[in-house]
C-alpha positions as CSV (number, residue, x, y, z in Angstrom):
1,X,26.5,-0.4,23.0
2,X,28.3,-1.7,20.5
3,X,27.6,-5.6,21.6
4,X,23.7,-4.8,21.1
5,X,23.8,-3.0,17.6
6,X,23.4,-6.5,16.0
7,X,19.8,-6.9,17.4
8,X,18.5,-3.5,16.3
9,X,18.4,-4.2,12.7
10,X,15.7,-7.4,13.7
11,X,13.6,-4.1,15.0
12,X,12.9,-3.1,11.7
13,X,10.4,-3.7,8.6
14,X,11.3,-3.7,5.4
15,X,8.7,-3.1,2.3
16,X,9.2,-3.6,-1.1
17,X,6.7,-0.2,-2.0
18,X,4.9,0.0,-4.4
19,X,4.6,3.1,-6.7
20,X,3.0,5.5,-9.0
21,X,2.2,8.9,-10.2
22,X,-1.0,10.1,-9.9
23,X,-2.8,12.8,-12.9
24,X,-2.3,16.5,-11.7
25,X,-4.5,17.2,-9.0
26,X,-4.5,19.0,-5.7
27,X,-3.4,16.8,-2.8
28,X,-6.7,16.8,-0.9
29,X,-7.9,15.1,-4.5
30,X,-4.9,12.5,-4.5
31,X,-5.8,11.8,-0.2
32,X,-9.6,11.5,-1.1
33,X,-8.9,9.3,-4.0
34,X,-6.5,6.6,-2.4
35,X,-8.9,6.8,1.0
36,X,-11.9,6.4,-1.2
37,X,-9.7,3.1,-3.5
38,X,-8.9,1.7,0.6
39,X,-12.4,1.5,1.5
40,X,-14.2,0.6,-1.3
41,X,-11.2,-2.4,-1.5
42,X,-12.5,-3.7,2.3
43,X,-10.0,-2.0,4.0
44,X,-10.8,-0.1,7.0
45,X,-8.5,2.8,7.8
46,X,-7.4,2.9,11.5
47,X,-7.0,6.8,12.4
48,X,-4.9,6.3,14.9
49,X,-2.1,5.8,12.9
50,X,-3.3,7.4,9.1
51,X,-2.5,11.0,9.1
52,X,-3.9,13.5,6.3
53,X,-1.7,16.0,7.0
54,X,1.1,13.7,6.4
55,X,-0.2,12.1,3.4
56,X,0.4,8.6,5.3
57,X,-3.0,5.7,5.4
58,X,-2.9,2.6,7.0
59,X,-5.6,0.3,7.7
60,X,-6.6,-2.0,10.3
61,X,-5.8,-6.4,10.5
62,X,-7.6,-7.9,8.3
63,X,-8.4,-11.6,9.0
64,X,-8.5,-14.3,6.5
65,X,-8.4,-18.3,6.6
66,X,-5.2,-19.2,4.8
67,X,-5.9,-22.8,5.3
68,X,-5.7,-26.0,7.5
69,X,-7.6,-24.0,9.7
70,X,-4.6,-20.8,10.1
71,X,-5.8,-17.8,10.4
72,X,-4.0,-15.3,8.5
73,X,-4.1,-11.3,8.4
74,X,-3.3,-8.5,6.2
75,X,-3.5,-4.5,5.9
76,X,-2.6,-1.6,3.8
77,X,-0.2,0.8,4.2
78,X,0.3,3.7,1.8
79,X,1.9,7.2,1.3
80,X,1.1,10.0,-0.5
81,X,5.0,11.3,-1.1
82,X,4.2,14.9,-0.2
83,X,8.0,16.7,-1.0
84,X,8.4,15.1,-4.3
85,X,4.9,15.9,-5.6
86,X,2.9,19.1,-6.7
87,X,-0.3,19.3,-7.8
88,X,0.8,20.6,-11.5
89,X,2.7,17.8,-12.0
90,X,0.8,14.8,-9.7
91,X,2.2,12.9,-6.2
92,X,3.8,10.0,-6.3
93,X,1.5,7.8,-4.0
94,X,3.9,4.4,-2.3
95,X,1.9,1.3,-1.0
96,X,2.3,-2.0,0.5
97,X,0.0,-4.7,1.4
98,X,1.6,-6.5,5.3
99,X,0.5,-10.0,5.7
100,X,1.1,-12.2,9.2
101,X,0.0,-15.5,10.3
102,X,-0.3,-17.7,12.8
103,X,2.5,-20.7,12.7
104,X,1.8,-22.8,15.8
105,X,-1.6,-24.9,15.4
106,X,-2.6,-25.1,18.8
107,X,-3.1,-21.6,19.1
108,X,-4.9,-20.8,15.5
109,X,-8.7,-20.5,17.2
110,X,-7.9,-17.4,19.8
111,X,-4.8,-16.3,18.5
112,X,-3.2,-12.9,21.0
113,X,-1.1,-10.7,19.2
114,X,2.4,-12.2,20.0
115,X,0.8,-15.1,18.4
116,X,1.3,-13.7,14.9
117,X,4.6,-13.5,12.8
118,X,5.4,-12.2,9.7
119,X,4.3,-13.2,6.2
120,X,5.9,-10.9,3.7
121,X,3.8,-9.1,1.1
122,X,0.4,-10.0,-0.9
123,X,1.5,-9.1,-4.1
124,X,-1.7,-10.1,-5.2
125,X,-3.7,-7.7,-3.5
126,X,-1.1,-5.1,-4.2
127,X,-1.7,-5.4,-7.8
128,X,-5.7,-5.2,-7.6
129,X,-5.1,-2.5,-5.1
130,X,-2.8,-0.5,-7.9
131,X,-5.1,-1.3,-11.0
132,X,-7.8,0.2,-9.0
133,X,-6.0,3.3,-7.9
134,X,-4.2,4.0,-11.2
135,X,-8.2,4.4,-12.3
136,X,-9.3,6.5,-9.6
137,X,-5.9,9.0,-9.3
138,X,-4.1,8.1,-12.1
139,X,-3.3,9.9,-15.6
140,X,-6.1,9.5,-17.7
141,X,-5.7,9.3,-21.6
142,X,-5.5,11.9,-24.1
143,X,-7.2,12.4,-27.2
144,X,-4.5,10.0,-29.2
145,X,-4.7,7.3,-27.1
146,X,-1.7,7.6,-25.1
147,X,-1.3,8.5,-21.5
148,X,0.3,12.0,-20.6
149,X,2.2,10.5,-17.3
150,X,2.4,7.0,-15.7
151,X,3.4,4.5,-13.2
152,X,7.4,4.5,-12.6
153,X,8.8,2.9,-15.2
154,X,6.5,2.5,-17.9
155,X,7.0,2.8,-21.2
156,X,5.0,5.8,-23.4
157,X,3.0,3.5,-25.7
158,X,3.4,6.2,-28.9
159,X,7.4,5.8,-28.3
160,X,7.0,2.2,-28.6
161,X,8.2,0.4,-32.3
């Protein structure tokens, strides 16, 4: 056992997630809201593995040219962080944006699945993905211009000097 415990961290995938804290709401509100940012962003969501109950989404591939003729593809994968969250104080909602594509030419026009490898992260889709559901779930301003709760890690703007 102990001679195959190097191969079993190669099973796993790691994400950089991701994150922010959505207004108050209920979490049916905060599932309804990232669902409706995923859809309306091209993704479609594969049910088989998205649960509501759960708080987990993930789409389906994606396909995309990514040049030369290689195909590339991406999805979405997101969490609504269901034991840290309540709906007085908002859910912290976790999301990552998988890309893979295809390295050896000769296979790029019917590519099978153990034809695809690993690409890391769009970051650029992850960032129009957050800007878009910071505006759907996320705080919304008070009267003074400030923001009563925000991403992880940002700054309150009246605090600022």
């Amino acid at each position: 056992m102990l001679l195959a415990a190097p191969f079993f961290a190669s099973c796993g995938t790691v994400h950089d997630w991701r994150e922010l804290q959505t207004a108050p709401m209920t979490f049916g509100e905060c599932y309804d809201g990232l669902l409706y940012v995923a859809t309306h962003a091209g993704f479609a969501v594969d049910a088989s593995a998205s649960d509501r109950g759960m708080g987990t989404l993930q789409s389906r591939w994606r396909q995309r040219q990514l040049g030369l003729g290689r195909p590339g593809r991406y999805r979405l994968i997101a969490e609504v962080m269901i034991d840290e969250g309540t709906a007085q104080k908002g859910w912290p909602v976790r999301y990552v944006i998988m890309q893979e594509k295809v390295k050896d030419l000769r296979k790029s026009m019917e590519p099978q699945e153990g034809d695809w490898s690993k690409d890391g992260q769009d970051r650029e889709r992850e960032t129009l993905f957050g800007e878009m559901l910071v505006r759907r779930v996320g705080p919304k301003p008070d009267a003074k211009g400030g923001e009563k709760a925000g991403p992880r890690g940002a700054a309150d703007p009246a605090k600022l000097p």
